[in-house]
C-alpha positions as CSV (number, residue, x, y, z in Angstrom):
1,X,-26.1,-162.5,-66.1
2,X,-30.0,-162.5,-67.0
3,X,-30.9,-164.2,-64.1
4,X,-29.2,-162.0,-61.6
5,X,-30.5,-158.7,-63.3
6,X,-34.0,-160.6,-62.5
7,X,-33.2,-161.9,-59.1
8,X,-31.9,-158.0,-58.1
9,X,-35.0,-156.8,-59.9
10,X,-37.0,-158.9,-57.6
11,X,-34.7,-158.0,-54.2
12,X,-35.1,-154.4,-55.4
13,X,-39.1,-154.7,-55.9
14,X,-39.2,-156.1,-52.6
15,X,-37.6,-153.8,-50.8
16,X,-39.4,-150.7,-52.5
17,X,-42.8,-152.3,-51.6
18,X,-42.7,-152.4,-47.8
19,X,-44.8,-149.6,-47.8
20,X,-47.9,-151.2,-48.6
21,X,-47.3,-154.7,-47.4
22,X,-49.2,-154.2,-43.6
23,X,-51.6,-151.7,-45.2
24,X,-54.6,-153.5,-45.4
25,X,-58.2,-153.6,-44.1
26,X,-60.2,-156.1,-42.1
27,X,-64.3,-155.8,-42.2
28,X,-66.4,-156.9,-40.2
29,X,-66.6,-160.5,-40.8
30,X,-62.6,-160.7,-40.3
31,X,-62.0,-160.7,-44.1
32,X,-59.4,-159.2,-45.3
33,X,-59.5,-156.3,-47.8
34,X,-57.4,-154.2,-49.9
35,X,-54.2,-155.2,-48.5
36,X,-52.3,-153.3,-51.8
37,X,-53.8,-150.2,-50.1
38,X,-51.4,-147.1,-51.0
39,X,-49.1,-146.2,-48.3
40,X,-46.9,-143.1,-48.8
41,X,-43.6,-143.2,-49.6
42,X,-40.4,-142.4,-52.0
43,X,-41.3,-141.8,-56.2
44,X,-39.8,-145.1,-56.5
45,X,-41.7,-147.1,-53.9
46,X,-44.7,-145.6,-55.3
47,X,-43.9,-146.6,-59.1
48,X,-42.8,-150.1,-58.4
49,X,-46.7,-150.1,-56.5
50,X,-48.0,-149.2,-59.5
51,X,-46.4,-151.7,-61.5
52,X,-46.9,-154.3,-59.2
53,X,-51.3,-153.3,-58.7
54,X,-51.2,-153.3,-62.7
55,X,-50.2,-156.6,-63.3
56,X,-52.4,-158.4,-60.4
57,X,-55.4,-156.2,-62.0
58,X,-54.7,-157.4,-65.4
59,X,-55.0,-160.7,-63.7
60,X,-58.1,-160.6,-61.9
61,X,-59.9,-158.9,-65.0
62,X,-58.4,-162.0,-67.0
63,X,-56.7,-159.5,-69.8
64,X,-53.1,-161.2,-69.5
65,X,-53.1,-162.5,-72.7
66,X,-54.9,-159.3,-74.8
67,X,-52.4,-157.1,-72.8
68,X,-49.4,-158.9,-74.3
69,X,-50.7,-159.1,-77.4
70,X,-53.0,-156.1,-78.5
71,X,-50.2,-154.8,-81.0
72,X,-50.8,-158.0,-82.7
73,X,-54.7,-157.9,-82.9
74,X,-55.4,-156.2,-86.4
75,X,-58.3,-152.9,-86.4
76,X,-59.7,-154.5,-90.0
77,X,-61.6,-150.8,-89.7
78,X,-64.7,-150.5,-92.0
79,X,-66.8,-147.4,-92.4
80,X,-70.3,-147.9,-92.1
81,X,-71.7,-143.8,-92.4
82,X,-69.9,-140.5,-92.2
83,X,-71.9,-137.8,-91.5
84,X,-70.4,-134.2,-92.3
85,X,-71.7,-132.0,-89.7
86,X,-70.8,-128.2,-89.2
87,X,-67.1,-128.5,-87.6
88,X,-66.0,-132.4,-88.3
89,X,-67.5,-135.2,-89.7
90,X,-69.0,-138.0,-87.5
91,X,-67.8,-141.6,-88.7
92,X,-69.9,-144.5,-87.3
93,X,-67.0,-147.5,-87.8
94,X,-66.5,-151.4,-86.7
95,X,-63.1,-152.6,-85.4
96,X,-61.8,-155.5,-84.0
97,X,-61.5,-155.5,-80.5
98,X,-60.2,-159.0,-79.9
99,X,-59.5,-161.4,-83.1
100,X,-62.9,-163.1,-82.3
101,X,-64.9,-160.0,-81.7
102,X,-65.9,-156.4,-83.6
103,X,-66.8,-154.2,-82.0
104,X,-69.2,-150.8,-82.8
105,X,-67.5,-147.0,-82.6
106,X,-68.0,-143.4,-83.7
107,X,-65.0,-141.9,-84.5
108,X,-65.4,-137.8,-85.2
109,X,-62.5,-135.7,-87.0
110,X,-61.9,-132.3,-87.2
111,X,-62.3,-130.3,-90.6
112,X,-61.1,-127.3,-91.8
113,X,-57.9,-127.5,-89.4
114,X,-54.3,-128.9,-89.5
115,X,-53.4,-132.2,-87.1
116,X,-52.6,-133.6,-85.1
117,X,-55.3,-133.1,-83.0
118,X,-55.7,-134.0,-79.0
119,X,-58.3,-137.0,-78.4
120,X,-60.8,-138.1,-76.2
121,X,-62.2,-141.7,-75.4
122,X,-65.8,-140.2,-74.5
123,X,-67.7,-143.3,-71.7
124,X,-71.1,-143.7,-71.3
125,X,-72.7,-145.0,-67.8
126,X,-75.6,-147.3,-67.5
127,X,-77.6,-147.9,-70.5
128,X,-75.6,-146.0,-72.5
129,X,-74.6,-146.1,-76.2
130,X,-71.8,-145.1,-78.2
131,X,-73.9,-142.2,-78.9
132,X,-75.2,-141.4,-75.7
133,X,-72.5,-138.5,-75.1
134,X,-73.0,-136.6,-78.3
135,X,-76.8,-136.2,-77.5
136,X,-78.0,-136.8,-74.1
137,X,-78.1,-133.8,-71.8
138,X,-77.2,-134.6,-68.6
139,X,-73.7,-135.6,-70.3
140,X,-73.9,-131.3,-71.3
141,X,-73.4,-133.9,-75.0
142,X,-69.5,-133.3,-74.2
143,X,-68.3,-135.6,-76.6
144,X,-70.2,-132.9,-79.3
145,X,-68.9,-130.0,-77.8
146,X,-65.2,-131.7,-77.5
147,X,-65.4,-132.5,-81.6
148,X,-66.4,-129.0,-82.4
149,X,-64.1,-127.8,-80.2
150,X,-61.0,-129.6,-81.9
151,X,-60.7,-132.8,-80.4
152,X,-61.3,-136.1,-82.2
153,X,-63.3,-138.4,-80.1
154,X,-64.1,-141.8,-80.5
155,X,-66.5,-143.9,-78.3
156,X,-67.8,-147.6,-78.0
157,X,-70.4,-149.2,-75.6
158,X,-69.7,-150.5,-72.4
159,X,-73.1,-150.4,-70.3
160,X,-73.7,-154.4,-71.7
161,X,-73.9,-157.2,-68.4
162,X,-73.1,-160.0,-70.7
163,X,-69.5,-161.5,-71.0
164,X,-68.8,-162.3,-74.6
165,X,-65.8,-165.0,-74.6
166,X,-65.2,-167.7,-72.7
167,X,-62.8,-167.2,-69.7
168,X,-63.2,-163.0,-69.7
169,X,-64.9,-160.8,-66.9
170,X,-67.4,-158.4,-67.7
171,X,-65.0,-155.3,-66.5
172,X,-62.2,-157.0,-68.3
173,X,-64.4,-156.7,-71.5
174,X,-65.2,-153.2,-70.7
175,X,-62.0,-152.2,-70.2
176,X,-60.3,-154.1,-73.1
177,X,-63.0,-152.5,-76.0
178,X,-61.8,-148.6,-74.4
179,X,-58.4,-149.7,-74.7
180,X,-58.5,-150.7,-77.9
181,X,-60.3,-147.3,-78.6
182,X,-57.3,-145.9,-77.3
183,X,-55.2,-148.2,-79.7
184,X,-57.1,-147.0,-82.6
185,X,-56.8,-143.1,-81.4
186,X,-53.0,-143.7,-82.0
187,X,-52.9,-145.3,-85.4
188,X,-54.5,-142.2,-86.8
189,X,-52.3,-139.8,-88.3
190,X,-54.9,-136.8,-87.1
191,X,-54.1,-138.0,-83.8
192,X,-51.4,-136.4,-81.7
193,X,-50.7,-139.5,-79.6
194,X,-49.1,-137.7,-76.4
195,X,-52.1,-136.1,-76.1
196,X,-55.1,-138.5,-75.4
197,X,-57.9,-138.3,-72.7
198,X,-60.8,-140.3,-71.5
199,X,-64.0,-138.9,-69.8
200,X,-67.6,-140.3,-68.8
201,X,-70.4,-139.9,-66.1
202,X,-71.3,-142.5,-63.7
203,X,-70.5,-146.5,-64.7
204,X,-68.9,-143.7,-67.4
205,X,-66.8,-142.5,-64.6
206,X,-66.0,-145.5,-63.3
207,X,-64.8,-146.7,-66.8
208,X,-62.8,-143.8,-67.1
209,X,-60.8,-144.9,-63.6
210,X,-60.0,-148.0,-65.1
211,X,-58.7,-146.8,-68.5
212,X,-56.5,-143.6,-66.9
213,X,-55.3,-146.3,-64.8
214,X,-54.3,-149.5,-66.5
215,X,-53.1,-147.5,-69.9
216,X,-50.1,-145.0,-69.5
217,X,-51.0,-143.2,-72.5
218,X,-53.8,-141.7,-71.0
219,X,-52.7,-138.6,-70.2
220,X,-55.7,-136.5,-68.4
221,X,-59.1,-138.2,-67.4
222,X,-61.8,-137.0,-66.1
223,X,-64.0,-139.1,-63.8
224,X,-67.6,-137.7,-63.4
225,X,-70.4,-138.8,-60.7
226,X,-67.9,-142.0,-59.7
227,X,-65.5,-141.3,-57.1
228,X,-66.9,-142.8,-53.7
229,X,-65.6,-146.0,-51.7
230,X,-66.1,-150.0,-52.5
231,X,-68.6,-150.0,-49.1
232,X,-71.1,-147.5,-50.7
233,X,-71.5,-149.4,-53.7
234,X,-72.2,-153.1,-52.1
235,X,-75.5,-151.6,-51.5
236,X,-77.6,-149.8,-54.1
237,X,-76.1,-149.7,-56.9
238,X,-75.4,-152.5,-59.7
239,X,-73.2,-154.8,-58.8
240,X,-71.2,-155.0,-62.4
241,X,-68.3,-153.2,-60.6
242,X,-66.9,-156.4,-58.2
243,X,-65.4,-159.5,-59.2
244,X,-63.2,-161.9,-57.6
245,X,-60.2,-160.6,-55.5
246,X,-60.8,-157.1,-56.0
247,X,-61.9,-156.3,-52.8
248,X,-58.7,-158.3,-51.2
249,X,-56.5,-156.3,-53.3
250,X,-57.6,-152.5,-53.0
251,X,-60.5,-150.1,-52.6
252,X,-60.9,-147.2,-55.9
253,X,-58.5,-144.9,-53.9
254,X,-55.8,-147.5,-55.0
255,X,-57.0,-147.6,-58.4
256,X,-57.6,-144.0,-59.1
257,X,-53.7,-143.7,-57.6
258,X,-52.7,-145.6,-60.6
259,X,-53.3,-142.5,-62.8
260,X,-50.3,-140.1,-61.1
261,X,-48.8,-138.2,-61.8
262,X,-50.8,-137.6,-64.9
263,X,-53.8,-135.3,-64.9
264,X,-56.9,-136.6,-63.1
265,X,-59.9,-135.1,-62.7
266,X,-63.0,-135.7,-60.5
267,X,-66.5,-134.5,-60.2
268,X,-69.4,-135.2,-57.7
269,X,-72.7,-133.2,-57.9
270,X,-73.6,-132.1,-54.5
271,X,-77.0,-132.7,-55.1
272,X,-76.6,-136.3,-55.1
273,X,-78.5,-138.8,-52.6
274,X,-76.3,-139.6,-49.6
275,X,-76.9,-143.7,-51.2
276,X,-75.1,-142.9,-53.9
277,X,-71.9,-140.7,-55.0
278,X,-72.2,-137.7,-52.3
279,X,-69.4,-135.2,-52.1
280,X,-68.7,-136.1,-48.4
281,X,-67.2,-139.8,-50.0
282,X,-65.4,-138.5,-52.4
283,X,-63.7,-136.0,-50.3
284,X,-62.8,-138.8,-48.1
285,X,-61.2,-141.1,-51.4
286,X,-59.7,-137.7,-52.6
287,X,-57.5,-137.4,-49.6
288,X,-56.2,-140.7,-50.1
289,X,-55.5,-140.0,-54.0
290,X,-53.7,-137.1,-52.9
291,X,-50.8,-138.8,-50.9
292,X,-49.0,-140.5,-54.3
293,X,-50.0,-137.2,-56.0
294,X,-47.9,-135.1,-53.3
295,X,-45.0,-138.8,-53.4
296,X,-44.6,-137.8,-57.0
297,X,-44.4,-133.9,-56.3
298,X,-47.0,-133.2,-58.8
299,X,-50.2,-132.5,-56.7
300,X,-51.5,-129.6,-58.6
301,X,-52.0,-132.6,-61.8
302,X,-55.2,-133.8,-59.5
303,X,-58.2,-131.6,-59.4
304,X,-61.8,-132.1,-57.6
305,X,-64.8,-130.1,-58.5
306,X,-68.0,-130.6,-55.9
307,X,-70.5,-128.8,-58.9
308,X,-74.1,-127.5,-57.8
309,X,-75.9,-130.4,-59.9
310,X,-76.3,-134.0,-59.1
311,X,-75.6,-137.1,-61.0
312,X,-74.4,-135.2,-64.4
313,X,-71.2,-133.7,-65.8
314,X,-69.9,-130.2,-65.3
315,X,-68.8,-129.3,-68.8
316,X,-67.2,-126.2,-67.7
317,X,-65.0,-127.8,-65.3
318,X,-63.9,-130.8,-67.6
319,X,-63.3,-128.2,-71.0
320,X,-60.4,-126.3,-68.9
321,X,-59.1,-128.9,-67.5
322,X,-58.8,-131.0,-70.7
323,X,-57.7,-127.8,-72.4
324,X,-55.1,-127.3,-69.6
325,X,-53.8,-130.5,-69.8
326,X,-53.7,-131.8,-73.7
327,X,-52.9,-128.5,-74.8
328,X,-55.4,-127.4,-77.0
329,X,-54.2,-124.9,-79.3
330,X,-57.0,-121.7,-79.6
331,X,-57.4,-121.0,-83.5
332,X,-56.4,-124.7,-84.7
333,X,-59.3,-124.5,-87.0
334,X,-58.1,-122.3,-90.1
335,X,-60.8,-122.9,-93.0
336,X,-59.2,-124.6,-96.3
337,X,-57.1,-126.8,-94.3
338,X,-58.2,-130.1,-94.8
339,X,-57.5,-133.3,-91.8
340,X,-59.3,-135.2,-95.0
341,X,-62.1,-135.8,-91.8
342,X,-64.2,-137.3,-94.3
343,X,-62.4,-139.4,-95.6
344,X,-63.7,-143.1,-95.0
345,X,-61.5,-145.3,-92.6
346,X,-60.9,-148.9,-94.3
């Protein structure tokens, strides 16, 4: 009985596919490219397309065997500083990411409130550090303004071009450390676990793609200074992005569809050069993003701000729309209420 409830499961897969199967792209050369491309169709043809991207993404990006075994892999946190600052306290930590690797984190927690709290998996871009969007200014230091705000937020690196274990891929890598971010977000009892978010700016934004759409319990991202199309980046721009049988697969419209119906948010400065992430691209990807949006009758969960700046986030923008979306509740913070923020995470 097993191995009919498989075979109709793949007959029934199948069939709810058909949508995409003659929905590729040919270049130039006669390749062909992104032949997963999003088509639209019913809720359910669009669900079994996500399933079925997921898994051949998890492939390519060589995370099979982490994906089917992250509950296993044990945090062994350590505290390595907490700083009390004037509305949480600002933990720098080490976990494990994979059973052979630790990696870095800060990890910030609300005081003088009661949990759980919404959180935030803050990105970096491009030489970046897991401090980078507490302090730097064209990132408006979000992740700062997030902490005081409420939210605990927790961030790693992943702006390194080096592939750490044998048999990985550099985006696999990437992607892995903020999901295992994410993983640690819901072992904390401060943490509110329906209620989790991931932002960043530039290879930041792009980061933020990947982890709204490969990890479900990602419920609103916001992707800043990213949203463009595969073409545009094979030519000035770093390179870090491609790997094998991407391209043949799908195009970031198709990846950024992965996230519906939960909340996604873009921004593009329309100050930026035409060579790199101009408005009139993303406007082109958006439309595309909004087919499975309108497929699962939630198209007012996708939101696109074209802000009067260039290659930087609009804080405005992103605090109301993470507010909207993981519910912030105004006057949390009640003083004498302790989240024990400071204490240290072993």
């Amino acid at each position: 009985m097993l191995f009919v409830r498989k075979a109709v499961g793949i007959v029934l897969a199948h069939a709810a596919c058909t949508c995409w199967l003659f929905a590729g792209e040919v270049n130039a050369g006669g390749k062909k490219l992104r032949s997963m491309r999003y088509t639209s169709g019913t809720q359910r043809q669009a669900i079994a397309w996500q399933k079925e991207l997921r898994s051949k993404l998890t492939g390519l990006l060589k995370m099979d065997d982490l994906v089917s075994s992250k509950t296993r892999i044990p945090f062994r946190p350590k505290t390595l500083a907490a700083e009390k600052r004037e509305k949480y306290v600002f933990h720098e930590m080490e976990i494990n990411s994979t059973r052979a690797r630790r990696i870095k984190i800060v990890l910030t927690l609300p005081t003088n409130a009661h949990g759980p709290f919404p959180a935030v998996v803050a990105v970096a871009g491009h030489g970046g550090t897991r401090h980078t969007c507490y302090v730097k200014a064209s990132y408006r230091r979000f992740a700062h303004v997030l902490a005081e705000r409420g939210y605990v937020t927790i961030s790693t690196r992943v702006s390194q071009h080096k592939v750490h274990e044998k048999g990985r891929t550099l985006m696999g890598e990437r992607l892995w450390d903020l999901m295992r971010c994410a993983d640690f977000l819901t072992s904390l009892k401060e943490v509110d676990p329906q209620r989790i978010g991931c932002l960043g700016n530039s290879l930041g934004g792009e980061m933020a793609m990947w982890l709204g759409a490969m990890d479900q319990r990602v419920q609103a991202t916001v992707s800043s200074g990213f949203l463009t199309r595969m073409d545009q980046m094979e030519k000035n721009h770093c390179m870090c992005w491609k790997f094998s049988g991407l391209r043949q697969l799908v195009d970031f419209a198709d990846i950024y569809s992965l996230i519906a119906p939960r909340a996604l948010l873009c921004q593009n400065g329309l100050k930026e050069p035409r060579s790199q992430f101009p408005v009139s691209l993303a406007r082109e990807a958006l439309k595309e993003i909004e087919l499975i949006y309108q497929d699962f009758k939630q198209p007012g969960n996708l939101a696109f701000v074209a802000h009067k700046g260039g290659h930087v986030i609009d804080l405005p923008s992103l605090l109301t729309f993470l507010d909207k979306h993981l519910g912030r509740r105004a006057g949390a913070a009640r003083p004498g209420a302790s989240a024990d923020a400071d204490k240290p995470r072993r």
